[in-house]
ZAKOL-161091 format. One record per residue (C-alpha): residue in one letter; z, y negated, x. Coordinates in steps of 0.001 Angstrom, whole numbers, plus 524288, in hexadecimal, padded with zeros to 5 digits. Example, Ala and Ser with C-alpha at 12.3 -4.5 7.8 and 13.67 -1.06 7.14 Angstrom:
a81E78811948300C
s81BE48042483566
! end
This chain:
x800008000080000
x7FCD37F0FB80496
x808337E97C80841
x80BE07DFA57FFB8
x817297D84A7F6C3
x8200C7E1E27F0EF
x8219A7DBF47E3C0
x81A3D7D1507DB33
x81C237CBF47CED2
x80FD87CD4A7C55C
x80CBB7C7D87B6CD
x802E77CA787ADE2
x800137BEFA7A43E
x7FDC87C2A479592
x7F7127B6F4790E7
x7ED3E7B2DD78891
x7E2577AAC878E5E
x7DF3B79D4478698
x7D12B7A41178088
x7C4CA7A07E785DB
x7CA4C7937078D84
x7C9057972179B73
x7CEB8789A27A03A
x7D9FA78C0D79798
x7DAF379AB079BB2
x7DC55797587A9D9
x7E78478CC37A67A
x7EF177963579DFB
x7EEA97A12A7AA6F
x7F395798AF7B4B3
x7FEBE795367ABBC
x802867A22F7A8A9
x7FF297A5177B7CE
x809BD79B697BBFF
x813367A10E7B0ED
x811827AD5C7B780
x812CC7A8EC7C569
x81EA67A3847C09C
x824CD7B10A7BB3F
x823F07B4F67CA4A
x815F87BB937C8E5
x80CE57BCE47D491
x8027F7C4A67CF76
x7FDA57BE057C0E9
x7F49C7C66C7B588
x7EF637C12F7ACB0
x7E5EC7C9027A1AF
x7D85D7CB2B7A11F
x7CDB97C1E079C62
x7D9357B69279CE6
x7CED87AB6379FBA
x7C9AE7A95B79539
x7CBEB7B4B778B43
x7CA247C206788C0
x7C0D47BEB677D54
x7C7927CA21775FB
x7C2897CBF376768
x7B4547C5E6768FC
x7A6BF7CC7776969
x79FE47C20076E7C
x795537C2927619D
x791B37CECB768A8
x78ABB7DBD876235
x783A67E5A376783
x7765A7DD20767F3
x778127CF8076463
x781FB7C37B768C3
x784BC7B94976126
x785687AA7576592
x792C87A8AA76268
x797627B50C76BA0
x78DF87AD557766D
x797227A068774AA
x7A3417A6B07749A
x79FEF7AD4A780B2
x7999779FBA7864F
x7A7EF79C2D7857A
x7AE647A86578B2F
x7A6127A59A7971D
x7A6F2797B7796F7
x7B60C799C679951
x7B3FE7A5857A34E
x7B9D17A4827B14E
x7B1497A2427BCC6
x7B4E97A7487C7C6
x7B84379EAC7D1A9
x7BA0C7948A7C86D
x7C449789157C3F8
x7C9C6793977BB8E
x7CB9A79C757C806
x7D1E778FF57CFE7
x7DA8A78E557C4AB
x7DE9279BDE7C385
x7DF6979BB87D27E
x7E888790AD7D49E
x7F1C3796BF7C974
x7F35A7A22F7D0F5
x7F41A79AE97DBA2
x7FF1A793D27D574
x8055C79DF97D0F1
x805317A56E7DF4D
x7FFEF7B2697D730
x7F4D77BA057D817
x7EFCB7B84E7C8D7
x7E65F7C1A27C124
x7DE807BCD07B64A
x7D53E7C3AF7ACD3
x7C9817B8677AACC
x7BA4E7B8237A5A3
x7B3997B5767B193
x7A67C7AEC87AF8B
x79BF57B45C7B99A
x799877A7DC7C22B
x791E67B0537CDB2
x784937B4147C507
x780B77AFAF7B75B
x78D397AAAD7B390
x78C157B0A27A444
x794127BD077A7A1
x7A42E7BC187A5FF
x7AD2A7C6DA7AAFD
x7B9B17CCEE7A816
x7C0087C7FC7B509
x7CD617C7DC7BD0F
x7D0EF7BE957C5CC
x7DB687BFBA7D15E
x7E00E7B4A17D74E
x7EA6D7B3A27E358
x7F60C7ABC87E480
x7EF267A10D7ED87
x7E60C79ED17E04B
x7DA157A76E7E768
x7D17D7AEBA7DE1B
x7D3CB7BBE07E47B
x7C8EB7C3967DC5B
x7C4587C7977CFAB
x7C13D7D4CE7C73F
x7B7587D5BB7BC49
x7B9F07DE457B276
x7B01D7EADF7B6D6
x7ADFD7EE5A7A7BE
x7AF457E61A79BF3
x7B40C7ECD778F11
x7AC037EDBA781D0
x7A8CC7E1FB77E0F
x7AE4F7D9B57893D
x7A0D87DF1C78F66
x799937D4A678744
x7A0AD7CA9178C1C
x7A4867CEFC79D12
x79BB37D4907A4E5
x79FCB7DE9C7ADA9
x7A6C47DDBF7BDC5
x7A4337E6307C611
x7ABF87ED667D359
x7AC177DF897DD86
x7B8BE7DC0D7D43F
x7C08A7E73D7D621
x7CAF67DE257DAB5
x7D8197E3227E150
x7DEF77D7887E8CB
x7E6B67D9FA7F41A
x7F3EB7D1617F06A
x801AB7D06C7F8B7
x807207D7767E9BC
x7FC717E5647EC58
x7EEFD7E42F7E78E
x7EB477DD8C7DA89
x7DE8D7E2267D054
x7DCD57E6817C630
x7D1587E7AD7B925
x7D0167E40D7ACA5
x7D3B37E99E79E95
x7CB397F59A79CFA
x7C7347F5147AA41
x7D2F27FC7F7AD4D
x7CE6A808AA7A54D
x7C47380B587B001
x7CA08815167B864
x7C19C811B27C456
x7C333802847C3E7
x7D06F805607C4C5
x7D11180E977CFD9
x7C702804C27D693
x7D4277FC567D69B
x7DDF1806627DA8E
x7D538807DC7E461
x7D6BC7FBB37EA65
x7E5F67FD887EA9E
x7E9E67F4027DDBA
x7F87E7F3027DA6F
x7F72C7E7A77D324
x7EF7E7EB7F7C8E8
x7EAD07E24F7BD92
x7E5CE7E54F7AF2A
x7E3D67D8877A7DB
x7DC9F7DD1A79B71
x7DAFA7D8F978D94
x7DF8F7E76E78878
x7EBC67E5D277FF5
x7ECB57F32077A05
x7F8BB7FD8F77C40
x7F0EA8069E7836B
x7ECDA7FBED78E4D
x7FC0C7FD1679333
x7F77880B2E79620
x7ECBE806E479DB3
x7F5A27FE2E7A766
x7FF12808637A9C2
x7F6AE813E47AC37
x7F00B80A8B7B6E6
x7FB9B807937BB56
x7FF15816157BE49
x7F082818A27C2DF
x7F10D80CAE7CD18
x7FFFA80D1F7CF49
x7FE107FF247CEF3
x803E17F3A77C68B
x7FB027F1ED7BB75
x7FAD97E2DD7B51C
x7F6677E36D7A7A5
x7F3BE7D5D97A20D
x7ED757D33F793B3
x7EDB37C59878A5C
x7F3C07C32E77E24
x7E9017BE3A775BA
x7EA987B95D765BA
x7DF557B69775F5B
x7E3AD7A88475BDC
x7E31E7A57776BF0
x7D2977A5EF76B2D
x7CCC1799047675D
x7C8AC7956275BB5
x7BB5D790FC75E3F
x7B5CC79CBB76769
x7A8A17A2007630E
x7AA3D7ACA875A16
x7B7C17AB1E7581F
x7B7997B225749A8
x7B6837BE5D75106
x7C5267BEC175506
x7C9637BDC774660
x7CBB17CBFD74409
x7D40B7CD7075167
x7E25D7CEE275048
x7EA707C21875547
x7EDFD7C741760B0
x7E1B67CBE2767E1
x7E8EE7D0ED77464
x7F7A47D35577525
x7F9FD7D5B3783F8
x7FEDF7DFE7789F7
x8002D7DD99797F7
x809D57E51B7A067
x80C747E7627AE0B
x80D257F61C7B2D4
x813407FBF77BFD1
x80B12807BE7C737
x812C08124D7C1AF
x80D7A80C887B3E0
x81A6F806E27AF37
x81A9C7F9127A735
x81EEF7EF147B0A0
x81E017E4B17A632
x818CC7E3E379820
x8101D7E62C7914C
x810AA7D91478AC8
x80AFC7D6DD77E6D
x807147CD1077310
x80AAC7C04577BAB
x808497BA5F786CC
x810A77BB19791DF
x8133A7BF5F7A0DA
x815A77CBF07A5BE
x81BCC7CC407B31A
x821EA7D54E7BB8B
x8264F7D93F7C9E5
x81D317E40F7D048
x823D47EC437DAD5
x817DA7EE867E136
x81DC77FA507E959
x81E0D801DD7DC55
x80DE68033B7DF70
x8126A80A467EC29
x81ADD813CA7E4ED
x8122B8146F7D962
x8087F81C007E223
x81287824BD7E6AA
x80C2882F4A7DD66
x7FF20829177D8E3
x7F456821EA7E15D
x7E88F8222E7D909
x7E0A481DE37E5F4
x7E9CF8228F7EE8D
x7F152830C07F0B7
x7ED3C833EC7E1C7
x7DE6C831537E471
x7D43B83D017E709
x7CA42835A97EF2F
x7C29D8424B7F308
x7C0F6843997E4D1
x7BF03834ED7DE29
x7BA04828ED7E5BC
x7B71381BED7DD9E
x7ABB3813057E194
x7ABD78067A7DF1C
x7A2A77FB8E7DFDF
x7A8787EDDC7E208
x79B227E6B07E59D
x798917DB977D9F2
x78FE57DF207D02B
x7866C7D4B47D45C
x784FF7D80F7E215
x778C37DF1F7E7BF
x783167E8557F153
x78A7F7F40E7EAC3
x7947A7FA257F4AC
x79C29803097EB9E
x7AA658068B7F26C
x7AF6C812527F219
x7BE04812FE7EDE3
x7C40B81EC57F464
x7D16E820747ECC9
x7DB2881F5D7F82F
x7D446813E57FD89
x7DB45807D47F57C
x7D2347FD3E7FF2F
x7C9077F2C77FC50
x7BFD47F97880888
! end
């Protein structure tokens, strides 16, 4: 194991962003980043899709086969109050964590500003406690109809971050139901491990603790608390949200040790700060009896291969993963 701090105090924020108002979104998080910081935390979640919504409830006026103009206008909005990245949102978001001397998570819609500049992505952002933007991870697979309105990362944001606290990643929602972009990340050695996701259900608890017990990592599950009356009034196609319940996500974020036991939460149906004090040595004697890429692998029998070039590049230079190798090489 890499030496490093033997404790540190973490906090997943449960909060709701202000829908579809970026500017307002990015003042909201550095508040709650500062409460936070103030609670004692050094490493800050918050949930994904937090800048500017997770547009839960709308269809976009799509069908199989036709679009309609208002679904074009609402999402004319949704990407006029994406993220680019680096932007002033990023230099705000910086400076709070910066601030806040934390390294700070945050689920945002990142608008594409390498290429066309009309595709938005699912997107994480990690920043350090100096206020750098240490990397990024694009959700690999979009779910149902979130595939209408993100298009698709790919391996080159597989991020793990090397921190004084162990190393920090993590994926998305139902990105963590793929079994291989989840070993791609034990891989790498993660004992930080964080699932921001907009999946409130009972059965989502399940999935933090089982990867929990399958890392032997901490697992940092961070969702919103969403009520209907929080979307504005006067977004396109509004009427559709009229046969949702009030309360369109209730929570349900939690902190879990490696052995799979609740550290904290899960909280649900309000907003609020989860917090707690990791003993990070309990990763150490978690793998006492089970390294997934370690002692408990079969390399002669599985290898994963993984490709972390960009999508857009003209080189492909897969990597191949052998299971007790937990390196970036």
């Amino acid at each position: 194991m890499p030496t490093h701090l033997s404790a540190v105090k973490v906090a997943v924020v449960q909060a709701a962003p202000i829908l579809f108002d970026r500017d307002a979104c990015i003042e909201k998080a550095c508040r709650l980043t500062a409460e936070a910081a103030a609670q004692g935390a050094r490493l800050i979640l918050f949930p994904e899709a937090f800048v500017p919504a997770y547009p839960r409830g709308f269809t976009f006026g799509t069908v199989v086969g036709s679009r309609s103009a208002a679904g074009r206008h609402l999402w004319e909005r949704y990407w006029a109050n994406s993220v680019s990245v680096p932007g002033p949102a990023t230099d705000a978001l910086g400076a709070a964590a910066r601030a806040a001397g934390a390294y700070l998570a945050i689920g945002v819609i990142e608008r594409d500003s390498e290429f066309s500049g009309g595709t938005l992505y699912c997107t994480v952002l990690y920043f350090g406690p100096d206020g750098r933007l240490l990397g990024k991870h694009r959700k690999l697979k979009p779910t149902a109809a979130e595939r209408l309105i993100w298009g698709e990362g790919d391996g080159s944001t597989l991020t793990v971050i090397e921190t004084e606290y162990g190393k920090i990643g993590g994926l998305i929602c139902w990105e963590n139901y793929m079994p291989l972009a989840r070993m791609a990340l034990y891989a790498k050695g993660v004992e930080l491990y964080l699932a921001p996701t907009a999946d409130s259900r009972d059965t989502w608890q399940a999935t933090l603790r089982h990867i929990a017990c399958e890392g032997r990592c901490f697992v940092l599950g961070c969702n919103q608390y969403v009520t209907k009356s929080m979307y504005p009034p006067d977004l396109p196609g509004i009427e559709e949200l009229a046969s949702q319940p009030e309360v369109m996500c209730r929570g349900g974020s939690a902190i879990m040790s490696p052995l799979g036991e609740v550290v904290a939460g899960p909280l649900y149906d309000r907003e609020g700060i989860l917090t707690a004090e990791l003993d990070l040595a309990e990763v150490v004697r978690a793998k006492f009896d089970f390294d997934v890429v370690g002692h408990y692998a079969r390399p002669d029998v599985f290898q994963l291969t993984v490709n972390e070039s960009a999508v857009w590049t003209n080189q492909v230079s897969p990597r191949n993963l052998v299971c007790p190798n937990r390196g970036n090489e």
